[in-house]
C-alpha positions in Angstrom: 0.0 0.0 0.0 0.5 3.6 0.4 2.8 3.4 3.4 4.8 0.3 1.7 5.7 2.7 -0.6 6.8 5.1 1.6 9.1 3.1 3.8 11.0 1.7 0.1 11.1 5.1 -1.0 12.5 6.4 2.5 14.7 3.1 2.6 16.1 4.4 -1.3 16.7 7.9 -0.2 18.4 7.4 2.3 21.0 5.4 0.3 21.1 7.5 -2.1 21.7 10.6 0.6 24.6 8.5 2.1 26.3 7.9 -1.4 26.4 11.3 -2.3 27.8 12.7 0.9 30.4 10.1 0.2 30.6 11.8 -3.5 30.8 15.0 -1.6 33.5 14.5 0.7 35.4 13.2 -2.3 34.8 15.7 -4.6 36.1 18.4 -1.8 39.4 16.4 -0.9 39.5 16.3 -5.1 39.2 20.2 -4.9 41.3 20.8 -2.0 44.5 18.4 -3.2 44.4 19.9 -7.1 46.5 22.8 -6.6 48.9 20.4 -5.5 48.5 17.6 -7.9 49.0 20.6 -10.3 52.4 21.7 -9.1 53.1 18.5 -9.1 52.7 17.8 -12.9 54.2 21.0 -13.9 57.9 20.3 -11.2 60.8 20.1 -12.9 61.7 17.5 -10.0 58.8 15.4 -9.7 60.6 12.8 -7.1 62.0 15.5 -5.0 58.3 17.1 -5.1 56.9 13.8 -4.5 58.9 13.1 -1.2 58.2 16.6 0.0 53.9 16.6 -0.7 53.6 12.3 -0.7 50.5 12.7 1.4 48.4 15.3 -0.4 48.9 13.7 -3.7 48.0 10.4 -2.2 45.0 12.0 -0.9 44.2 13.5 -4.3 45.0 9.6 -6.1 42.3 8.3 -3.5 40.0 11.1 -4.0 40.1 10.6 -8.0 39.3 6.7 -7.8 36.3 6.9 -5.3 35.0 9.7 -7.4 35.3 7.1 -10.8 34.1 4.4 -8.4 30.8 6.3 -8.2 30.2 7.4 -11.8 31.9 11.0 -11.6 33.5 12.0 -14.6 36.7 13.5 -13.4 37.1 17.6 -14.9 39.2 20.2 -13.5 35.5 21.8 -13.0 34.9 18.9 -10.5 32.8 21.5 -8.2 31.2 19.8 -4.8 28.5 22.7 -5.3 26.5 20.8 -7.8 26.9 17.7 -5.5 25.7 19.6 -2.6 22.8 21.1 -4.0 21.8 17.8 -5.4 21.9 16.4 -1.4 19.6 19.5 -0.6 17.1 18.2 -2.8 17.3 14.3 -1.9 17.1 15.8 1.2 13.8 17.9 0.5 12.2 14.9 -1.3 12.8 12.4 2.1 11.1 15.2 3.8 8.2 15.2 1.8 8.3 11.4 1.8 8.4 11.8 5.6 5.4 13.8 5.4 3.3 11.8 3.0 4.1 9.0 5.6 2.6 11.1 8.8 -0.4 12.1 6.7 -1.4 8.4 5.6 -0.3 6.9 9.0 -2.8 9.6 10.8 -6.1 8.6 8.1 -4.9 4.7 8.8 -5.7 5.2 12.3 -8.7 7.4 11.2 -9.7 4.4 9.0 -9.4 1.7 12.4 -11.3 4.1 14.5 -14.4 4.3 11.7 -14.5 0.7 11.2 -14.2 -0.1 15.2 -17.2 2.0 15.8 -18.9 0.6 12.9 -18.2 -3.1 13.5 -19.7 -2.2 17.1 -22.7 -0.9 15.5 -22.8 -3.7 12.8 -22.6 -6.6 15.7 -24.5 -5.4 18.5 -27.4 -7.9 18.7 -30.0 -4.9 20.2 -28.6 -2.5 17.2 -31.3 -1.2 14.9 -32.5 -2.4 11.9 -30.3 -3.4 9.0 -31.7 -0.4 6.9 -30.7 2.1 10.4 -27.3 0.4 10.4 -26.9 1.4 6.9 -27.7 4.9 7.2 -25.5 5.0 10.8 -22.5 3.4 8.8 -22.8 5.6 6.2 -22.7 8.8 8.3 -20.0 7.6 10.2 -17.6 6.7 7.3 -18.6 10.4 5.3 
């Protein structure tokens, strides 16, 4: 029902929230090791400059693979704006998911309450006749 699909869809968003703040933290460590991985390329030593910055252009190596392992097409563009404002909306849509949930949980319970009162109605032996219940069931579920 409704709700099933609310729990997948909640269960899928959430995934896909934790991948791309994964992509996100990449794509920043990407951003904040390029200078380096620059200067690198251009140095006219490239051991010597390796010894000296081994860790940041590790960091950027690392960065560079997880990015590919998730799809991202590597470009010295590689902003982790876009990424960000792509979280904001998974992030809006889980909301909304969140509140379509609260909303069909409430009339669920609504729906129980209805038919309680109506299935006390309906099987009470000194209730009216069937034509009474009819109209009492009716005005109960409108």
């Amino acid at each position: 029902g409704h709700i099933d699909y609310c729990v997948s869809g909640g269960a899928a968003l959430d995934r896909e929230i934790k991948n791309l703040q994964e992509v996100i933290h990449y794509a920043e460590r990407f951003s904040e090791t390029l200078p380096m991985e620059k200067r690198y390329r251009s140095s006219k030593n490239k051991e010597l400059f390796e010894q000296k910055h081994h860790t940041q252009l590790r960091l950027h190596e690392g960065a560079v693979v997880m990015l590919q392992k998730h799809g991202i097409k590597i470009t010295k563009n590689l902003s982790p704006d876009k990424f960000q404002k792509q979280l904001q909306s998974l992030q809006n849509q889980k909301e909304q998911l969140r509140n379509t949930q609260k909303s069909a949980d409430q009339a669920a319970r609504e729906a129980d309450e209805k038919l309680q009162i109506l299935n006390q109605y309906l099987c009470d032996s000194d209730s009216p006749s069937r034509t009474d219940q009819n109209q009492i069931a009716i005005s109960i579920l409108s």
